[in-house]
Residue frames relative to the residue before (quaternion, step in Angstrom):
aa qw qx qy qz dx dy dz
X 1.0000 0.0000 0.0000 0.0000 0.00 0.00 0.00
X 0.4341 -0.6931 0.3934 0.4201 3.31 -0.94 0.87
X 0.6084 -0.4206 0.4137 0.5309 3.79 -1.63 -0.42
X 0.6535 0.4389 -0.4432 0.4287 3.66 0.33 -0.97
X 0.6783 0.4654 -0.3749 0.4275 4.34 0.59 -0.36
X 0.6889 0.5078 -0.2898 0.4284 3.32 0.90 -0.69
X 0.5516 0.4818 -0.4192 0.5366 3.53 1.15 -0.51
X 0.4478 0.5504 -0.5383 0.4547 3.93 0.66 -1.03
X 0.7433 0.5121 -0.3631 0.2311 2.95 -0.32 -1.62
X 0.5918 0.6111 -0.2543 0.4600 3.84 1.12 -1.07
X 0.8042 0.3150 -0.2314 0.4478 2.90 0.20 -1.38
X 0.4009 0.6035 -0.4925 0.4823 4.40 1.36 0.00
X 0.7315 0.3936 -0.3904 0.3969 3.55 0.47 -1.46
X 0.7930 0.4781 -0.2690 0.2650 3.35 0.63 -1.20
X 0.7277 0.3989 -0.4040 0.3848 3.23 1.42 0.35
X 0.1684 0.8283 -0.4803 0.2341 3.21 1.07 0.82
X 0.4898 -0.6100 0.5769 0.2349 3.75 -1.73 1.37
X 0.2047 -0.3882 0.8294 0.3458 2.96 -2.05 -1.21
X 0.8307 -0.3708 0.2299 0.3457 2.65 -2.31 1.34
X 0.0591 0.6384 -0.6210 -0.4509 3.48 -0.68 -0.35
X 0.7392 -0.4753 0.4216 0.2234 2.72 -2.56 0.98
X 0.6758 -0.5399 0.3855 0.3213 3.64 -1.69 0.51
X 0.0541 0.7406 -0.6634 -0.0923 3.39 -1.22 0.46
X 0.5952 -0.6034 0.3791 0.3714 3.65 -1.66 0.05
X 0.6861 0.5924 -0.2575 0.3348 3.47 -1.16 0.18
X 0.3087 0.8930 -0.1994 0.2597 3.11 1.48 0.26
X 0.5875 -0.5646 0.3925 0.4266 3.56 -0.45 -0.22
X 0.2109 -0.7793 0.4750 0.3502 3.66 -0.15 0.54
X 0.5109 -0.6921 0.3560 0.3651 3.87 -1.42 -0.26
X 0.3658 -0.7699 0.4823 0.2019 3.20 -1.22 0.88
X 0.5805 -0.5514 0.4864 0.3498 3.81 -0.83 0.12
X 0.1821 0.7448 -0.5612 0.3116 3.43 1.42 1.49
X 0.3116 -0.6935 0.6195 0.1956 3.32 -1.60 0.85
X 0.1525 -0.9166 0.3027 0.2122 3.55 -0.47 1.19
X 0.1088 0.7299 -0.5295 0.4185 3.07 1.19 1.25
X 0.8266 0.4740 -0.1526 0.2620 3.20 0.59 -1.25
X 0.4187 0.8339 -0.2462 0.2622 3.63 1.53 -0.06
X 0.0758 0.7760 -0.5957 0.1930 3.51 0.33 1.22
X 0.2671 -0.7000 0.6621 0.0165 3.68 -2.01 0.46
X 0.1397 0.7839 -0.6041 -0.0333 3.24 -0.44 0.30
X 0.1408 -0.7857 0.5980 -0.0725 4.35 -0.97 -0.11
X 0.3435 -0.6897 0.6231 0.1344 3.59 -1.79 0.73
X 0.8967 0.0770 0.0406 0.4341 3.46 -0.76 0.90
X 0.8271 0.0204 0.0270 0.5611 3.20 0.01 -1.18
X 0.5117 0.5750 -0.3798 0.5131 3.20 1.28 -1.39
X 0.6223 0.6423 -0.2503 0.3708 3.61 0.38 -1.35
X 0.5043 0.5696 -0.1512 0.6312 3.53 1.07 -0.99
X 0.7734 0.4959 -0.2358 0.3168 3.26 -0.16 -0.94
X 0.5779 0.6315 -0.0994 0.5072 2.84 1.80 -2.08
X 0.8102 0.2887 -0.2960 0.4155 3.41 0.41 -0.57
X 0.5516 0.5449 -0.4982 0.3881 3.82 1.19 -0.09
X 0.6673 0.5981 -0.2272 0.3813 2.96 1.00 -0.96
X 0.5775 0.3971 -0.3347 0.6299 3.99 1.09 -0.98
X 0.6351 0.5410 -0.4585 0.3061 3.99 0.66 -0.72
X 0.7235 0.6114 -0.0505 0.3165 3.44 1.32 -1.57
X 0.5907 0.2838 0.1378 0.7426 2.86 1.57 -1.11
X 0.4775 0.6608 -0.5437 0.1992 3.60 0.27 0.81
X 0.3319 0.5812 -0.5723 0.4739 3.71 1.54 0.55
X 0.7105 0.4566 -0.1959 0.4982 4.01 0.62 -0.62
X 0.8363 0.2082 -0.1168 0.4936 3.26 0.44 -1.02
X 0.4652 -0.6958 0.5218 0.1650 3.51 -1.27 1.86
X 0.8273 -0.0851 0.2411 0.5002 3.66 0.23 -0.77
X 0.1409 -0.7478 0.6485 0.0187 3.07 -1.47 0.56
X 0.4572 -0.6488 0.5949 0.1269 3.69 -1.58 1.66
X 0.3057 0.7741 -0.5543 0.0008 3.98 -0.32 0.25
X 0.2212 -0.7697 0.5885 0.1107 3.19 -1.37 1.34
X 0.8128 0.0068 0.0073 0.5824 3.82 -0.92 1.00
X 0.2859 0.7878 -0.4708 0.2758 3.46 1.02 1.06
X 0.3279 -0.7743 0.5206 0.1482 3.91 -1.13 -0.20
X 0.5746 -0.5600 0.3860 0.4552 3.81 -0.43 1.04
X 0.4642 -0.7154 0.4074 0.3268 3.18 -1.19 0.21
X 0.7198 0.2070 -0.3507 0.5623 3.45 -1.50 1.11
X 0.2461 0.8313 -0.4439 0.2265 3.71 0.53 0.58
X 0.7240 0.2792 -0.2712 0.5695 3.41 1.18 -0.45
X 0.3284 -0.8024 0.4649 0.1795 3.70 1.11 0.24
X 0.6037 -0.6777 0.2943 0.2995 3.47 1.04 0.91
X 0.4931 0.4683 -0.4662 0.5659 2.56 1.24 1.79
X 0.5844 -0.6454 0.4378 0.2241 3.43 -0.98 1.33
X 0.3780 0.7662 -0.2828 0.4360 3.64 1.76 -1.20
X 0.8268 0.3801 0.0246 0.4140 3.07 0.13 -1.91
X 0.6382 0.4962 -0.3770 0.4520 3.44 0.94 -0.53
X 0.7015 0.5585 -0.2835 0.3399 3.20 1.12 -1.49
X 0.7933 0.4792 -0.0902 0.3644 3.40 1.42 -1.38
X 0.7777 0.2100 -0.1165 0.5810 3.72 0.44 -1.32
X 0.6355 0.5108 -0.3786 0.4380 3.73 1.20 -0.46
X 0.7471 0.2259 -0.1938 0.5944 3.89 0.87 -0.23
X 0.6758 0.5501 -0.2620 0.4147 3.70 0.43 -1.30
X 0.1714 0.8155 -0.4722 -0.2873 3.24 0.96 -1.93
X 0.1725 0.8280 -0.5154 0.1375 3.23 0.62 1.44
X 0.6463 0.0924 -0.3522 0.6706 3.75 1.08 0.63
X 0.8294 -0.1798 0.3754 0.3725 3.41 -2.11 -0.40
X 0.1921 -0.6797 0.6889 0.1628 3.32 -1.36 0.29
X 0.2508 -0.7492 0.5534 0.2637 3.58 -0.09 0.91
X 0.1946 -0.7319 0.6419 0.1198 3.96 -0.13 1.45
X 0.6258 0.6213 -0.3270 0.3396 3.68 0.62 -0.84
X 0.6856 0.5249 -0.1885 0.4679 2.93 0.77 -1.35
X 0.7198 0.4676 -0.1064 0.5019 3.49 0.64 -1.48
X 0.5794 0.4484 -0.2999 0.6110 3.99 1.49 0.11
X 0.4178 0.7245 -0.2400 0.4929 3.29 1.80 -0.21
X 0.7578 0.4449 0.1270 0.4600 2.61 0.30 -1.99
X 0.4500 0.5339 -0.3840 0.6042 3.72 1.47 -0.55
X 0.7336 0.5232 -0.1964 0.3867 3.50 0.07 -2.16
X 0.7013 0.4764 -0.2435 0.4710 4.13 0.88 -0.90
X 0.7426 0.3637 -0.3279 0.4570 3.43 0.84 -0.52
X 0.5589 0.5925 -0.2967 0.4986 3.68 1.31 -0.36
X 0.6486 0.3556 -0.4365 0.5122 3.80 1.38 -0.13
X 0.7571 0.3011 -0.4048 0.4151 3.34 1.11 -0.46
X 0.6726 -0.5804 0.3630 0.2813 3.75 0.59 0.93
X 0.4331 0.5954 -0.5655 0.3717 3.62 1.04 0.58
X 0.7487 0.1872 -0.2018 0.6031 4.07 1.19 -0.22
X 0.7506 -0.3285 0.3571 0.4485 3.39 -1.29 0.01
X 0.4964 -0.5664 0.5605 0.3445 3.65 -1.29 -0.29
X 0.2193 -0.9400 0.2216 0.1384 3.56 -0.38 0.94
X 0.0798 -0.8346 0.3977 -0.3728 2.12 1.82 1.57
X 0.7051 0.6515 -0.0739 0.2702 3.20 1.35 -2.05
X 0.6539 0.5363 -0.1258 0.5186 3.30 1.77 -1.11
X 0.6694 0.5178 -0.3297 0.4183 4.21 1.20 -0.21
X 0.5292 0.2665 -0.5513 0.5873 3.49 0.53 0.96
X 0.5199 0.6400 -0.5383 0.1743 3.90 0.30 -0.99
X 0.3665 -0.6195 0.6539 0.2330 3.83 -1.70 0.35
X 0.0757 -0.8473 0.5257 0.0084 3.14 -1.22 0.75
X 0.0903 0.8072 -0.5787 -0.0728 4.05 -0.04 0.49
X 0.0273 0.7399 -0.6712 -0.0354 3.35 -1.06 0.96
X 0.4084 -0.6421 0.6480 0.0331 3.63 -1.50 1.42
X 0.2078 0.6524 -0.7287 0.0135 3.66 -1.10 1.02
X 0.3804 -0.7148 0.5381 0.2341 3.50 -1.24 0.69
X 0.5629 -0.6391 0.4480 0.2721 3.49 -0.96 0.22
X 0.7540 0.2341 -0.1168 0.6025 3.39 1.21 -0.70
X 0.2385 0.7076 -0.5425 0.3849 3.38 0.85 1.42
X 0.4350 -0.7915 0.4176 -0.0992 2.96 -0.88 1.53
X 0.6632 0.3845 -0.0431 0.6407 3.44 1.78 -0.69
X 0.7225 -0.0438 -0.0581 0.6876 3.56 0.34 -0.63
X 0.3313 -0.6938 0.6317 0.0985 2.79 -2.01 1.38
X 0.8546 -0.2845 0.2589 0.3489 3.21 -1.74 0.09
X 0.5679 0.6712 -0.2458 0.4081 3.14 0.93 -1.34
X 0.7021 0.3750 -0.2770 0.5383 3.63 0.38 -1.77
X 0.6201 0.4731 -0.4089 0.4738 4.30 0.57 -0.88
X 0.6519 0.5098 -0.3633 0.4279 3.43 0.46 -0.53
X 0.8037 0.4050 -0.2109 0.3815 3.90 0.82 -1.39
X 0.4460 0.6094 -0.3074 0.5789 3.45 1.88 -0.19
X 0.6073 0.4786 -0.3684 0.5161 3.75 0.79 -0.72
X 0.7347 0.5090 -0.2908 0.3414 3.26 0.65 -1.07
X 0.6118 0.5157 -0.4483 0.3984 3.46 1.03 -1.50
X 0.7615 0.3172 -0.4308 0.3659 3.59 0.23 -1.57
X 0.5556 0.5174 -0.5675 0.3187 4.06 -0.33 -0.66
X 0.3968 0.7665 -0.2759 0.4230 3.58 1.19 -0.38
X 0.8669 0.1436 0.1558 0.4511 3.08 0.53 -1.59
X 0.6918 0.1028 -0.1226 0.7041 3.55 1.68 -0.62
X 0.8190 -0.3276 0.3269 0.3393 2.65 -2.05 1.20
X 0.3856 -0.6352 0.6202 0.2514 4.20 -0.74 0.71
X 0.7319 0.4312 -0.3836 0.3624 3.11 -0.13 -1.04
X 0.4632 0.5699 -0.3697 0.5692 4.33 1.48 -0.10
X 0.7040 0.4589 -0.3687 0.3972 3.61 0.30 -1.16
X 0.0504 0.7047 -0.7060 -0.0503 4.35 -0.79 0.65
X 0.0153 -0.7915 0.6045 0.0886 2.91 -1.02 0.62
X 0.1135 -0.6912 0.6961 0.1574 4.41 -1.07 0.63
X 0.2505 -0.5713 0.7801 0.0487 2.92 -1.79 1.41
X 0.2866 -0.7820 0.5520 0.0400 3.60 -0.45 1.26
X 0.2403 -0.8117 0.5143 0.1376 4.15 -0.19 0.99
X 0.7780 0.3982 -0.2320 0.4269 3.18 1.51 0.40
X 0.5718 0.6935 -0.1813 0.3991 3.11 1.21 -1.38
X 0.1612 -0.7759 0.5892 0.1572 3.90 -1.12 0.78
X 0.7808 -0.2230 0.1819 0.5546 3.39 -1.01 -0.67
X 0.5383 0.6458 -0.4101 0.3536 3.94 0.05 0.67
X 0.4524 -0.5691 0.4999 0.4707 3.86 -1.14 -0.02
X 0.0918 -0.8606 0.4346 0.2490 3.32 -0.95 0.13
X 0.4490 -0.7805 0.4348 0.0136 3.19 -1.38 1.33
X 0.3248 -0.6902 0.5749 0.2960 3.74 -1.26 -0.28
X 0.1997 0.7750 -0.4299 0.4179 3.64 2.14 0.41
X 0.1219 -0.7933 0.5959 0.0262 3.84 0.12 1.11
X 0.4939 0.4625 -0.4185 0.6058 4.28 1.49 0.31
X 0.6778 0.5636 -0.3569 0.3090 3.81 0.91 0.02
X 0.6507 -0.5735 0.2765 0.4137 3.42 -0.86 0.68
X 0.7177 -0.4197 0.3050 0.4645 3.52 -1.06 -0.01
X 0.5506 -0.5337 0.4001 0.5019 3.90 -1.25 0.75
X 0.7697 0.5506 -0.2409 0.2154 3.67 0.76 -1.38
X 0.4968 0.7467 -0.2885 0.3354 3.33 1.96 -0.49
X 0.1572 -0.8082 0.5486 0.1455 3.28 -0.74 0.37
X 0.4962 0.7294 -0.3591 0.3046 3.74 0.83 0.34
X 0.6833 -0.4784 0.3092 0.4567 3.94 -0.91 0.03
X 0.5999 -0.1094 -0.7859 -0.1020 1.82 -1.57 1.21
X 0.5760 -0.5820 0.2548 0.5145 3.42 1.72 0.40
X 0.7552 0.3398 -0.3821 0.4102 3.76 0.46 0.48
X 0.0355 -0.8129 0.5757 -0.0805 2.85 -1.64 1.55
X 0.4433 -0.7065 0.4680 0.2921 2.94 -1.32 1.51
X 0.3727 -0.7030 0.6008 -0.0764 2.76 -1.28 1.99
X 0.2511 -0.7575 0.5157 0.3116 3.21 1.06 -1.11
X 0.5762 0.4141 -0.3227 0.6265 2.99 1.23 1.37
X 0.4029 -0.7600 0.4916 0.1353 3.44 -0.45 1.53
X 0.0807 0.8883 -0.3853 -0.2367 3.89 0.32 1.11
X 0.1781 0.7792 -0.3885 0.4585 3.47 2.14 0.21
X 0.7717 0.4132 -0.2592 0.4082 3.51 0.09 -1.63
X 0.8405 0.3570 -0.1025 0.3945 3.11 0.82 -1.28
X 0.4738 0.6228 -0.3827 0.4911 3.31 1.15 0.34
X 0.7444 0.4462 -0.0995 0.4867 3.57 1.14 -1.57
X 0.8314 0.3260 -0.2459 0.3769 3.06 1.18 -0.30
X 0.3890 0.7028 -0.2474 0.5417 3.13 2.02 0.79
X 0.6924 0.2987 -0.1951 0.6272 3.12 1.71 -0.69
X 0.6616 0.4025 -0.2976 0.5583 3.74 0.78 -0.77
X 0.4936 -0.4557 0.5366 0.5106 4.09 0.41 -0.81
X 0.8271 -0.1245 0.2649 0.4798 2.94 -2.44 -0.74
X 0.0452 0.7222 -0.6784 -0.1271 3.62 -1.74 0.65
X 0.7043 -0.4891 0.4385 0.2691 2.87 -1.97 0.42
X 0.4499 -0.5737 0.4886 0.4793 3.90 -0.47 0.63
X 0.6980 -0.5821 0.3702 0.1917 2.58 -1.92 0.77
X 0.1368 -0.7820 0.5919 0.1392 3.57 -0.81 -0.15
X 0.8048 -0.4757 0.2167 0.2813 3.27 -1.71 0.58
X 0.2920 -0.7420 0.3902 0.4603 3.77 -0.01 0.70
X 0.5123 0.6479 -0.4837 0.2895 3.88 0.74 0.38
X 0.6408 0.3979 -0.4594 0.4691 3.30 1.33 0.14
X 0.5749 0.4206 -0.4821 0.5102 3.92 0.67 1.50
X 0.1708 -0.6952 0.6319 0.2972 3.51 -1.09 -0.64
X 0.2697 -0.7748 0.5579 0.1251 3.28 -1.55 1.08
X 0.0921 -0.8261 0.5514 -0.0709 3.38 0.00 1.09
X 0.4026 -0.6512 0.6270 0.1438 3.42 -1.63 0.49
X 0.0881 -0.7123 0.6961 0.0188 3.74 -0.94 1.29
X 0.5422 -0.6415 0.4963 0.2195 2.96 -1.75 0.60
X 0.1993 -0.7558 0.6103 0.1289 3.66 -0.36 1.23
X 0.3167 0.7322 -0.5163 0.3114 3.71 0.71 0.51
X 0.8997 0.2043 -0.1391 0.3597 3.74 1.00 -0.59
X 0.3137 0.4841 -0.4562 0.6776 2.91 1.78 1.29
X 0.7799 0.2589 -0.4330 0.3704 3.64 0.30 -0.48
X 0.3665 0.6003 -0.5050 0.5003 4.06 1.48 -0.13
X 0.7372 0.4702 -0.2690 0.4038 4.29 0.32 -1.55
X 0.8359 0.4359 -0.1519 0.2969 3.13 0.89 -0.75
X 0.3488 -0.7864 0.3847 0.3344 3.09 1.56 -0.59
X 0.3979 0.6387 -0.4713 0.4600 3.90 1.71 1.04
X 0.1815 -0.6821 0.7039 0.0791 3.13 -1.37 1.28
X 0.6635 0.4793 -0.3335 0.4679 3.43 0.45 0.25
X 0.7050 0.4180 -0.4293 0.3794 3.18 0.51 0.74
X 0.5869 -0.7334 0.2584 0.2256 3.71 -1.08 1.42
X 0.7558 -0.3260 0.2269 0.5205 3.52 -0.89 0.73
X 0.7680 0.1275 0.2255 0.5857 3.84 0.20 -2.00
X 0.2661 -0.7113 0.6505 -0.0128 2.97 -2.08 1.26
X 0.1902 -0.7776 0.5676 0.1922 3.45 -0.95 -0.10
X 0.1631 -0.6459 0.7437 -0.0562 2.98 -1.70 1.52
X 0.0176 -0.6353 0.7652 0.1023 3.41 -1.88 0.85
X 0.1983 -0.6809 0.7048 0.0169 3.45 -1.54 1.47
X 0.0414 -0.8186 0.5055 0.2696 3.03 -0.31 0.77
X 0.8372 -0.3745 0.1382 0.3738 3.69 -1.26 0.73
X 0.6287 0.4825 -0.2888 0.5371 3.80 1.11 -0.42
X 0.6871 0.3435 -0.4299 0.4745 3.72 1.19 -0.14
X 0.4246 0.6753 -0.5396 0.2692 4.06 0.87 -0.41
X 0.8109 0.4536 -0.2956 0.2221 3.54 -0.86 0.70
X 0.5093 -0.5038 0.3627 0.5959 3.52 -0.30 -0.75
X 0.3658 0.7980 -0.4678 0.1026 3.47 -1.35 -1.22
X 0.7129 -0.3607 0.3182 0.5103 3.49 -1.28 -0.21
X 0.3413 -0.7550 0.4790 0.2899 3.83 -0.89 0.76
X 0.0670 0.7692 -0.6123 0.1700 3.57 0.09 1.60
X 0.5933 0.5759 -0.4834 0.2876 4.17 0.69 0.54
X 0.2855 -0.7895 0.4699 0.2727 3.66 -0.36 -0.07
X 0.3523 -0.7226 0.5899 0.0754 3.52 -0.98 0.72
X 0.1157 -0.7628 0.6076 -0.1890 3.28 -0.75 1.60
X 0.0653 0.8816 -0.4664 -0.0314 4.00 0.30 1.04
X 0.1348 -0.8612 0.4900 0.0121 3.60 -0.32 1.15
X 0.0930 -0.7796 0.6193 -0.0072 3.12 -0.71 1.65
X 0.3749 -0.7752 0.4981 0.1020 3.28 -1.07 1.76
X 0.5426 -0.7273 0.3848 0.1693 3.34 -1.20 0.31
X 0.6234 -0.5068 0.2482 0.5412 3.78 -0.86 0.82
X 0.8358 0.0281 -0.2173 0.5034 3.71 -1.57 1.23
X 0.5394 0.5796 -0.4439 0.4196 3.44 1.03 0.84
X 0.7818 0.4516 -0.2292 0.3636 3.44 1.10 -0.48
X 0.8899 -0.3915 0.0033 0.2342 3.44 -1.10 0.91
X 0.5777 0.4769 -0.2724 0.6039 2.77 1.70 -0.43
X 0.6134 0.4757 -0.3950 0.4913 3.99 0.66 -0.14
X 0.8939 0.2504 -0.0263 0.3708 3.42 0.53 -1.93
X 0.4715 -0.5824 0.4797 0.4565 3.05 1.64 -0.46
X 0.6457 -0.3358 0.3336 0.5992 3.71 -1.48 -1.12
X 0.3294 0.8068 -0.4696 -0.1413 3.55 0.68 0.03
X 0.7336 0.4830 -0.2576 0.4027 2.86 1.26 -1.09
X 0.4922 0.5290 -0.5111 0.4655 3.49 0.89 -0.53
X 0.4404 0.7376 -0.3213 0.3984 3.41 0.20 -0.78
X 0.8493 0.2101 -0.0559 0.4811 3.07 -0.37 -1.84
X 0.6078 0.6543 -0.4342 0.1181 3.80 0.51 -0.81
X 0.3385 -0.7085 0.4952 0.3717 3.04 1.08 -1.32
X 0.3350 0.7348 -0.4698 0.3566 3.49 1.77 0.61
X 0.8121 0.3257 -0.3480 0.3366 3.44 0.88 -0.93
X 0.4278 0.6729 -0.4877 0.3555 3.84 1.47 0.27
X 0.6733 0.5286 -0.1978 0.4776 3.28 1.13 -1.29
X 0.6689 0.4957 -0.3591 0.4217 3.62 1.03 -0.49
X 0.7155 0.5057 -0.3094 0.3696 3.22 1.28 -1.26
X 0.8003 0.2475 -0.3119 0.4483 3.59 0.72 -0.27
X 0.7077 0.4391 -0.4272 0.3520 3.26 0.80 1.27
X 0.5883 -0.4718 0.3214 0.5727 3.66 1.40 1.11
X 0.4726 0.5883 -0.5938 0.2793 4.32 0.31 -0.53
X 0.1060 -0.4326 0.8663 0.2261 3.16 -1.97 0.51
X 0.1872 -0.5128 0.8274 0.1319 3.18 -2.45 0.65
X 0.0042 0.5994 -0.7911 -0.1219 2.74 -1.64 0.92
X 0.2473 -0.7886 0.5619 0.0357 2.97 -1.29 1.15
X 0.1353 -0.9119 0.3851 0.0432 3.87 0.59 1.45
X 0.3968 -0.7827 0.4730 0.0789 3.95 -0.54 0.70
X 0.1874 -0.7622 0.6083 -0.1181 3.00 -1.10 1.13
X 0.3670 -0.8586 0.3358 0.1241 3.90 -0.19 0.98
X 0.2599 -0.9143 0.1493 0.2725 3.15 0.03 0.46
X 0.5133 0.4552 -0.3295 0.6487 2.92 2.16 0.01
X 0.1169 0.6267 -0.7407 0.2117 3.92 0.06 0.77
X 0.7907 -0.4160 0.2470 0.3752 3.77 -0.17 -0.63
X 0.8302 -0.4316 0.1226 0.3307 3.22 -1.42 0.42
X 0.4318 0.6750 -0.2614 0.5381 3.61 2.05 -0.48
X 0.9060 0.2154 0.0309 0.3631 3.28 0.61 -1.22
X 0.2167 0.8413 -0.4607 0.1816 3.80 1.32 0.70
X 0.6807 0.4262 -0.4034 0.4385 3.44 0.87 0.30
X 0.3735 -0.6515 0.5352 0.3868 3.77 1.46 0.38
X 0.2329 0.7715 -0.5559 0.2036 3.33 -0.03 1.22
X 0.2864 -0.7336 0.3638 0.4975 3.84 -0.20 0.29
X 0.7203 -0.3671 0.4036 0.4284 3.59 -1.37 -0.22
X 0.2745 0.8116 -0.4880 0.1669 3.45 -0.52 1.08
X 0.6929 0.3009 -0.2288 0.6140 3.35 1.58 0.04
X 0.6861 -0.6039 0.1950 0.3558 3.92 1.17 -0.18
X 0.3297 0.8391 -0.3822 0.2030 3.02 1.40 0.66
X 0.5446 0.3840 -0.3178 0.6745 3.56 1.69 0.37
X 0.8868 -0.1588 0.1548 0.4055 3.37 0.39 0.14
X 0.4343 -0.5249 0.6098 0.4049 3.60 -1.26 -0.15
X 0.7854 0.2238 -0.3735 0.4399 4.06 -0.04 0.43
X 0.1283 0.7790 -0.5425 0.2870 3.18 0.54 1.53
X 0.6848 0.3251 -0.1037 0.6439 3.69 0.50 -0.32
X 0.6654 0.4267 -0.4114 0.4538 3.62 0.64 0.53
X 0.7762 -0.3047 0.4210 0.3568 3.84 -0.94 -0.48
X 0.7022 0.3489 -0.0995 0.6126 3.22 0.99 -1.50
X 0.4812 0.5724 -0.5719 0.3372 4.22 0.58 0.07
X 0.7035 -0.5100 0.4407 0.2251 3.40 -1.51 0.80
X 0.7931 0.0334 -0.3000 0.5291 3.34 0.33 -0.84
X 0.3242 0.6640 -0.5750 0.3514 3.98 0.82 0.15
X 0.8454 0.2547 -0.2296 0.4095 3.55 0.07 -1.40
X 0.2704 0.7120 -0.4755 0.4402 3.83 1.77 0.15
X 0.8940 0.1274 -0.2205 0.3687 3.40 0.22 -0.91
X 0.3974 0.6778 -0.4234 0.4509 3.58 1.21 0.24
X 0.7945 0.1776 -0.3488 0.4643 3.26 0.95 -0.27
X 0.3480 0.6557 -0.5282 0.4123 3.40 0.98 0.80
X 0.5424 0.6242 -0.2179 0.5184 3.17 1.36 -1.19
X 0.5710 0.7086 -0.1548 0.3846 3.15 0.36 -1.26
X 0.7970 0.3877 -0.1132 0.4491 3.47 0.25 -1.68
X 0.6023 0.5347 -0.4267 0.4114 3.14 1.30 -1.03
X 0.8745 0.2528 -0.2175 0.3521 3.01 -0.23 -1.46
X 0.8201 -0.4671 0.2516 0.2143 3.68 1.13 1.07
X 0.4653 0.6988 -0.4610 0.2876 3.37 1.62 -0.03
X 0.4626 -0.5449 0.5803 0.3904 3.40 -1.39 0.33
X 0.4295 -0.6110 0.6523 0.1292 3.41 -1.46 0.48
X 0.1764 -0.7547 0.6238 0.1010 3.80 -0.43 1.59
């Protein structure tokens, strides 16, 4: 590992929280099996997806990323985020940054990555993507085969598709567009095929009326956590076979959307358009769909999540603000007590 990663790596441990403590208002629990906890995300969201499966990979099974970047790639530097993490106008040191995975897991700021070599992975790069280049799809493939079991890791090089998720949503923008709310009908379900890459074979979809999409208050995850950057209200769909108690037989699928992609830019559009909640409803999935603001501050006007350090220098670790924000969303579902 280089010197300039290995210090990171210090200054992650040293900036490590405690649990945060309980508050009211919470998510309630669902009859989720937590075995079953996967993430997946665009771009940034996508980013996100992988600190988070990286951090939290004793919990989390796998992770869907679309036009995404190894993890810790911008090294908490805007520089980097702007350049080799999207542009890919030098090297990504993958080595180094598997390094740097392998150092923060001895000092317990992530999981052991032990945790990540059975996991499934499906990453999506488009060909006519305009923002992140081949290169960065190419050095993300690499990091995880690294660490999980290759023969898990799928990847689609789309000959059409731009900067955007892509869908079989014939009301969606073109495949080649790259513009809010970011999905295009590709003619390719990337919901279906994303979830069912990480979960196995699914049942066809079904109407998203057999769930409900409701708004939760992210107001007491961002008090627990210590995130200013997260928006008033999230969104969850249950569909109708998880509502109740009982044996935990639903699965839990957490999409993290991407800069000008989230609710406060696009509305529901993109949920909406993906085709996450067809695929969810006929396959037992809760979605939680968490939120990110877009006026938080002058760093962050595109409501982007935290991927380069604009909350801090333990963003991408366990102990980051809006990282451990949604762990305990997570959390509630599947009912943990709160130490």
């Amino acid at each position: 590992m280089s010197r300039r990663l290995a210090a990171v790596a210090a200054l992650l441990l040293l900036a490590g929280c405690s649990r945060p403590s309980q508050d009211d208002g919470r998510l309630a629990a669902l009859p989720i099996d937590p075995a079953s906890v996967t993430v997946s995300g665009l771009s940034a969201g996508a980013n996100m997806a992988v600190q988070f499966h990286v951090a939290y990979s004793a919990l989390v099974q796998g992770a869907g990323l679309v036009a995404g970047a190894p993890y810790y790639c911008a090294a908490n530097s805007m520089a980097d985020a702007l350049g080799r993490c999207m542009k890919g106008d030098e090297e990504i040191p993958v080595g180094d940054l598997v390094g740097l995975t392998s150092q923060l897991a001895l000092d317990d700021a992530v999981d052991p990555i032990a945790e990540l070599a059975q996991d499934r992975v499906w990453i999506f790069h488009g060909a006519n993507d305009p923002y992140v280049a081949p290169p960065v799809a190419d050095a993300l493939e690499a990091y995880y085969q690294a660490l999980v079991n290759p023969a898990n890791v799928a990847r689609v090089e789309h000959p059409r598709a731009g900067h955007n998720f892509p869908s079989a949503n014939t009301a969606a923008k073109a495949c080649e567009g790259s513009e809010p709310p970011f999905v295009g009908n590709c003619g390719f379900d990337g919901a279906a095929a994303l979830l069912g890459h990480l979960y196995g074979k699914l049942r066809p979809g079904r109407a998203p009326e057999r769930g409900e999409l409701t708004e939760f208050d992210q107001g007491p995850y961002a008090r627990a956590s210590g995130s200013a950057a997260l928006s008033k209200r999230g969104w969850i769909f249950v569909p109708k076979t998880c509502r109740g108690g009982g044996k935990p037989h639903c699965r839990l699928h957490v999409v993290f959307h991407g800069c000008k992609q989230g609710a406060s830019l696009v509305g529901r559009e993109f949920i909406l358009e993906s085709g996450f909640l067809e695929a969810a409803a006929g396959n037992d999935t809760v979605l939680l769909f968490p939120q990110i603001e877009a006026s938080y501050q002058p760093l962050n006007p595109m409501g982007c999540w935290d991927w380069w350090g604009y909350e801090g220098e333990s963003y991408a670790v366990k102990a980051g603000p809006q990282m451990a924000a949604v762990r305990l969303m997570i959390g509630d579902l599947l009912g943990e007590p709160r130490g």
